[in-house]
N, C-alpha and C positions, 0 to 999 in steps of 0.2 A: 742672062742668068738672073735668078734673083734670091736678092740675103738670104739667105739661112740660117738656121736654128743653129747656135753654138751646142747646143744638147746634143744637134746629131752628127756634128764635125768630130766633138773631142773622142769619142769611141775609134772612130775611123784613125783619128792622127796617131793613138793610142796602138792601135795594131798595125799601122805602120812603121813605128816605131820600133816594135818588136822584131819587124820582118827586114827591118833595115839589116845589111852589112859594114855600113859606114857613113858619117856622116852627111856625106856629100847623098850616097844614095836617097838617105830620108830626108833634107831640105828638097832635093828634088819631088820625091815620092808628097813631101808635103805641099809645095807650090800646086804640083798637078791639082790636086783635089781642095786646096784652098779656091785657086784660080776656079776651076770648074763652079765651084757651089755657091763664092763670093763677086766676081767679077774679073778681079786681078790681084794678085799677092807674088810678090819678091821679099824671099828670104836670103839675109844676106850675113852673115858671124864677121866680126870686125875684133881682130886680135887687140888692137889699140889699147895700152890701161885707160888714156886720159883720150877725151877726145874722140875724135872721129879719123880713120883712116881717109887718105884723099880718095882712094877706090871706092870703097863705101859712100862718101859723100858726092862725089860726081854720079856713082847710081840712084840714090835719093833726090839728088838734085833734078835730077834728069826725069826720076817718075812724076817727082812735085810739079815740075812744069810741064809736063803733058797734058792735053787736054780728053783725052780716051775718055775717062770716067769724071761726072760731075764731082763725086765725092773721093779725096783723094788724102789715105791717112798715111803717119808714121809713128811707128810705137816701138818701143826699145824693152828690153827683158836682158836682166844677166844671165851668162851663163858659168856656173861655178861647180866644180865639183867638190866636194866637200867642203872644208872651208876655204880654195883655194878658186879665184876667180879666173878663168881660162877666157873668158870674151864676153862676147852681148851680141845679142840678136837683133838686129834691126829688120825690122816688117815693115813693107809697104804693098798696103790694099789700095786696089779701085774698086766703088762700087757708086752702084746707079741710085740707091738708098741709101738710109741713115741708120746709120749700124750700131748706134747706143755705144753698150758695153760691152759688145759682140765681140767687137776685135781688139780692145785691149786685153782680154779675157782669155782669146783663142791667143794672145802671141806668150801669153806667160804659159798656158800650156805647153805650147810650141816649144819654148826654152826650156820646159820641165825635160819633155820628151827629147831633146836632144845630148841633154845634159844625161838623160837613161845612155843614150846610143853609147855618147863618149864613157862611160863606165861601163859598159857589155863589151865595148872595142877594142876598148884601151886606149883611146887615141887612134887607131890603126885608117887610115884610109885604104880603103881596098878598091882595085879596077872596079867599076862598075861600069855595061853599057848603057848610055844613057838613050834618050828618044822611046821606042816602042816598048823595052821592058818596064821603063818606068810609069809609061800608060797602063800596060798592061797588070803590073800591082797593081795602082793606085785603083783600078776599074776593077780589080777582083776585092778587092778592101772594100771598097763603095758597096761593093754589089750584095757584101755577105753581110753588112750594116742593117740591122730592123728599120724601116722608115726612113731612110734619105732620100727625101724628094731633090730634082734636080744636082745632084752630085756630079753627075758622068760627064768627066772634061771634053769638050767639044774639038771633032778630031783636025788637025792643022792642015 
């Protein structure tokens, strides 16, 4: 895969967003289509106020030290609903390029948009099945996008 224009991610994460039923749906719906366009992306909510959850930080740890992708970031973003902070987004891309502001940029979106989800929810986690439907969003999102070259997550 190679970098992409954060011009043509944020539209897509944007109406995933929308189409989400709950939050887990759209982290999922968003990895897909990060993953696809950037290289690699884990999106992880870490309830912790202070700190890092050990969860959280055994899965960062564990991307950091993979060797998959040359370039291998971590960027954090709150997540607050009004003025009350509910968590943080922690992001972890690989990518084969140098991605500037690309991805500190696409995770504070990412946290805008989740922080929509959890205010359209309420909070609610609802069933979702995960695997093929959330290819199949993520690939109908992609597809009705003007211009995203290389989007379309590569099938496992």
């Amino acid at each position: 895969m190679t970098l992409g224009s954060e011009r043509d991610l944020v539209p897509v994460i944007t109406r995933l967003s929308r189409q989400s039923k709950s939050i887990d749906e759209a982290i999922e719906l968003f990895q897909s289509v990060l993953s696809g366009h950037i290289g690699s992306a884990t999106l992880l909510v870490d309830l912790t106020g202070e700190g890092m959850s050990p969860a959280v930080a055994r899965s960062t740890a564990a991307f950091l030290d993979s060797r998959e992708f040359p370039f291998r970031g971590l960027y954090t973003a709150p997540l607050a609903v009004g003025t009350r902070k509910v968590g943080r987004l922690v992001a972890c891309f690989g990518t084969f390029g140098v991605p500037g502001k690309m991805l500190p940029e696409l995770t504070s979106h990412v946290a805008r948009q989740l922080v929509e989800v959890l205010r359209r929810t309420g909070r609610a986690v609802a069933p979702y099945n995960r695997g093929e439907d959330a290819e199949r969003v993520a690939t109908e999102a992609i597809h009705s996008a003007p211009a995203l070259p290389h989007a379309v997550p590569e099938a496992a």
